[in-house]
N, C-alpha and C positions, 0 to 999 in steps of 0.2 A: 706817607706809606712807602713813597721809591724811596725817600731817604733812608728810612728802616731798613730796605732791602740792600742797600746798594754799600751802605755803613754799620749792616748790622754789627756785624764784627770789631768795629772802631768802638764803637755804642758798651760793648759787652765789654770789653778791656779796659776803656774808660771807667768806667763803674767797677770792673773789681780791683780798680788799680783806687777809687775812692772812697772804697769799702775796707781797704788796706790800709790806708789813713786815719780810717775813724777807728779800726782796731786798736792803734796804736794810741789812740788818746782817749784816755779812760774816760773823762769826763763826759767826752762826748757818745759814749759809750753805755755808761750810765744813763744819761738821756733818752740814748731811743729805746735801751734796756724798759726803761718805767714808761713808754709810749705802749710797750707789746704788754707789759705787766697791765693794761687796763683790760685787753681782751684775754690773757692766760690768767692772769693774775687769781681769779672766781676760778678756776681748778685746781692751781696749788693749793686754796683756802680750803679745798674738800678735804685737805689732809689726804690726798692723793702718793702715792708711794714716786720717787722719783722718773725710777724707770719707767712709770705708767704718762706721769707727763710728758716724755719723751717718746712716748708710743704715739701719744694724741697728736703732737707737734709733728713728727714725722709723716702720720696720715696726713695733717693737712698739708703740709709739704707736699707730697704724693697726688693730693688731689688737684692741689692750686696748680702746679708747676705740668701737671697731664692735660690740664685743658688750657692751657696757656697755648701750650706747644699745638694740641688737637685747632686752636682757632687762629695760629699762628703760620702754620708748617703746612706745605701740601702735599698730606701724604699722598693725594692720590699720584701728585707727577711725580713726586719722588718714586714709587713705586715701578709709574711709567719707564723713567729713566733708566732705574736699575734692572729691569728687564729688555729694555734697549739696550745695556750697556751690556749685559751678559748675550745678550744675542751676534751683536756687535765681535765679540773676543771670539766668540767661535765662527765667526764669516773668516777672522784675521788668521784666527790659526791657519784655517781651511786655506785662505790663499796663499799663507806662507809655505804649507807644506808643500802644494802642489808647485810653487816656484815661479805661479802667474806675476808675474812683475807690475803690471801694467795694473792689475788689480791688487795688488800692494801699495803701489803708491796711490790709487784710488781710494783704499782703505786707512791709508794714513793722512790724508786728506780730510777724510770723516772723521779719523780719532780725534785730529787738535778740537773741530768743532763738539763733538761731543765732550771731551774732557774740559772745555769753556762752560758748557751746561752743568760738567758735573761738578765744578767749582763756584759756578752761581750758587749750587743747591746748596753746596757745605756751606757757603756764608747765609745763605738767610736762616741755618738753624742757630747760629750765632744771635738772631733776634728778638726771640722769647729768651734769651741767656739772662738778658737785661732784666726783663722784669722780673725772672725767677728769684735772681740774686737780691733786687729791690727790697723783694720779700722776706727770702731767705735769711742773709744775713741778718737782719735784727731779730731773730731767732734767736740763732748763734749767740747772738749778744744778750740775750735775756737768759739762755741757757749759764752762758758763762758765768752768769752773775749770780745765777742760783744756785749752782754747783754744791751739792752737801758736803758740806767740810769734813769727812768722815776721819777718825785718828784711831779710835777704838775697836778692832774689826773681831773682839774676840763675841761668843755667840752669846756669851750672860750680859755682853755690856752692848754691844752693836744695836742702834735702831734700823733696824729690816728697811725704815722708810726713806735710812738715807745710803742704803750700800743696795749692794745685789749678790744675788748669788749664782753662780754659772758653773755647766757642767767641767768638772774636774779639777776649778779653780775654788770653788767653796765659795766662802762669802770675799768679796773683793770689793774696793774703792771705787769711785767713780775716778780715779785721779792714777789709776792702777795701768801699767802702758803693753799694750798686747801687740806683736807683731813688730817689734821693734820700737816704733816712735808713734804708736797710737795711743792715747787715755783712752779710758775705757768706757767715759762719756761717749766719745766722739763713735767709736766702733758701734755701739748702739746703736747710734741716732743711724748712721750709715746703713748698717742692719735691717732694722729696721722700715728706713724710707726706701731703701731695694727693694725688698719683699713687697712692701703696700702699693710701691710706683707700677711694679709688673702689674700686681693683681689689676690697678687703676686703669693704666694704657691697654691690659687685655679687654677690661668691663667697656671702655673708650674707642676700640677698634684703630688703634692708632701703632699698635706694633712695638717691637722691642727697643731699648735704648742703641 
């Protein structure tokens, strides 16, 4: 568990630095792809619409990745902290203004120690990072592999169950790229796991990202 704390960060780069790897080799790719297809696989077979498995997938995304963090992260010191810390800026201001020296450097005494706390904290959220991604990406990787090949997008010849339709862009690609360098896959799933991950960490008590 100190190790987790102490390396959480190492831990998280490590792994998205080997998750980077296996994107790049299809083969291996394909593999975990057909691991995640044992548990999705019985929804695509409902003959489920794309963008709906990508709804489901995202909720579980949203849920796994909230209580990872909820049994991970302490929110409650983190809380503590940040209200230390904002109490803290305004002692600072207060003696800068008034020009008390001696309680300036008293006050700057305290900031390195609190800014040490408040760098411990940002690294242990680095340590639910890992397992989220664990997770995550062979999603991703299953995703990619099902991708609807869509070529046809006119409305007599298009199956509904491999395109989508969105406000002011009509029916469009999953392969269609929005916001400069986004597919239109990907904008979804993002969409989507937003929306579901609030609603999840409000139902969780665990607070905003």
């Amino acid at each position: 568990m100190e190790i987790g704390k102490k390396y959480g960060m190492y831990i998280a780069l490590a792994v998205v630095f080997g998750m980077m790897l296996l994107y790049g080799w299809p083969e291996a790719r394909a593999v975990i792809s057909g691991v995640v297809d044992i548990i999705v696989g019985p929804f695509a077979a409902l003959g489920l619409p794309f963008f709906a498995l990508v709804l489901i997938l995202a909720t579980c995304t949203g849920l796994y990745s909230s209580l990872i963090q909820k049994y991970t992260i302490d929110y409650d010191k983190m809380r503590e902290n940040q209200e230390k810390f904002k109490e803290f800026n305004v002692l600072f201001r207060e003696a800068q203004r008034s020009g008390d020296e001696k309680a300036i450097k008293k006050m700057q005494a305290r900031q390195q120690a609190m800014m040490a706390e408040q760098m411990e904290m940002s690294q242990q959220q680095f340590k639910p990072m890992a397992y989220i991604l664990v997770l995550t990406v062979p999603i991703f990787f299953w995703l990619i592999e099902h991708i609807p090949q869509t070529t046809d997008l006119t409305m007599a010849h298009a199956d509904l169950s491999n395109a989508i339709i969105l406000p002011f862009a009509g029916l469009s690609s999953y392969f269609d790229v929005y916001l400069g360098f986004f597919p239109l896959w990907i904008l979804w799933y993002m969409l989507c796991s937003l929306v579901i991950t609030q609603v999840i960490r409000k139902a969780l008590n665990i607070g905003g990202m």
